[in-house]
C-alpha positions in Angstrom: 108.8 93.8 98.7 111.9 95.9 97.8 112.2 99.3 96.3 114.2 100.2 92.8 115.3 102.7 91.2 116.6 104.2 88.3 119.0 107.0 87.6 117.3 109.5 84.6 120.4 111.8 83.4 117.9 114.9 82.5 118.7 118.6 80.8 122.1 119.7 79.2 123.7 119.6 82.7 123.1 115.5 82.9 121.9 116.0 86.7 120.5 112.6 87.6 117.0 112.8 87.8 116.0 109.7 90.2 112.6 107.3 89.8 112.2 105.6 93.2 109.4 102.4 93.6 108.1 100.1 95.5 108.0 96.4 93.8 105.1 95.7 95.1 102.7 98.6 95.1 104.5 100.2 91.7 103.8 103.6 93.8 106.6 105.6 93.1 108.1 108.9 93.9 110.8 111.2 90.7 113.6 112.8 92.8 114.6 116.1 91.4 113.1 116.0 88.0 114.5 119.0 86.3 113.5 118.8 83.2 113.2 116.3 79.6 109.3 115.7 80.6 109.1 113.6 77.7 112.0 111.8 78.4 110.7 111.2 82.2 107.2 110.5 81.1 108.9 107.5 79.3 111.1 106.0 82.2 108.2 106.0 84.1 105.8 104.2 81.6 108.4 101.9 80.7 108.8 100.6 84.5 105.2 100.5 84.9 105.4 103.0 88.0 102.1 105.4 89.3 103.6 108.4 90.6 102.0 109.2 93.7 104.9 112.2 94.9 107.7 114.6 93.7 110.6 115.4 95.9 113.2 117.9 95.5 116.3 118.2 97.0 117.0 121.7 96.3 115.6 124.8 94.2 118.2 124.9 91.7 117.1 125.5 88.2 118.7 121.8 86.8 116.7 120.4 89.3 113.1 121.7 89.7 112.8 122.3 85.7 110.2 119.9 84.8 107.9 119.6 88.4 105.4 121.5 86.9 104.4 119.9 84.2 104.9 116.6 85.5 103.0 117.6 89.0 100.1 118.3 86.6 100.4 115.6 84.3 100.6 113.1 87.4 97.8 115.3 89.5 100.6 115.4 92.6 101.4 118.2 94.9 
C-alpha cells in the first residue's frame, strides 16, 4: 500500500488543487479544490479514485471555490 497523488493547477490563479489516494483502497481525499469542477471531476475519474473527504487548508476564495459542488456531487461533508 502507498498513497499518490496528483497536483490539479485549478482557476485563473493556477493554485494547485491536490488529489491524495491510497493504492490500495482508491479512497481518496481533494486538498483545496478551488474551483474547475469539471476539470476535477475528470482527474479524479481518470485515476479511478472514490472521494471519501475534502480538506481545506484555508478560506481563501482560490481555494474553497469548487467544495460545494463537488461536496454534493461526492455526498462528503
Amino acid at each position: 500500500m502507498a498513497l499518490q497523488f496528483q497536483i490539479i493547477p485549478v482557476t485563473p490563479f493556477s493554485q494547485n488543487c491536490s488529489l491524495v489516494w491510497c493504492d490500495e483502497t482508491m479512497q481518496g481525499t481533494l486538498f483545496d479544490a478551488g474551483g474547475d469542477c469539471p476539470k476535477l471531476l475528470a482527474a479524479v475519474a481518470k485515476a479511478g479514485v472514490n472521494i471519501t473527504k475534502l480538506v481545506l487548508t484555508h478560506g481563501h476564495l482560490d481555494h474553497v471555490g469548487g467544495v460545494l459542488e463537488l461536496a454534493q456531487h461526492f455526498s462528503v461533508s
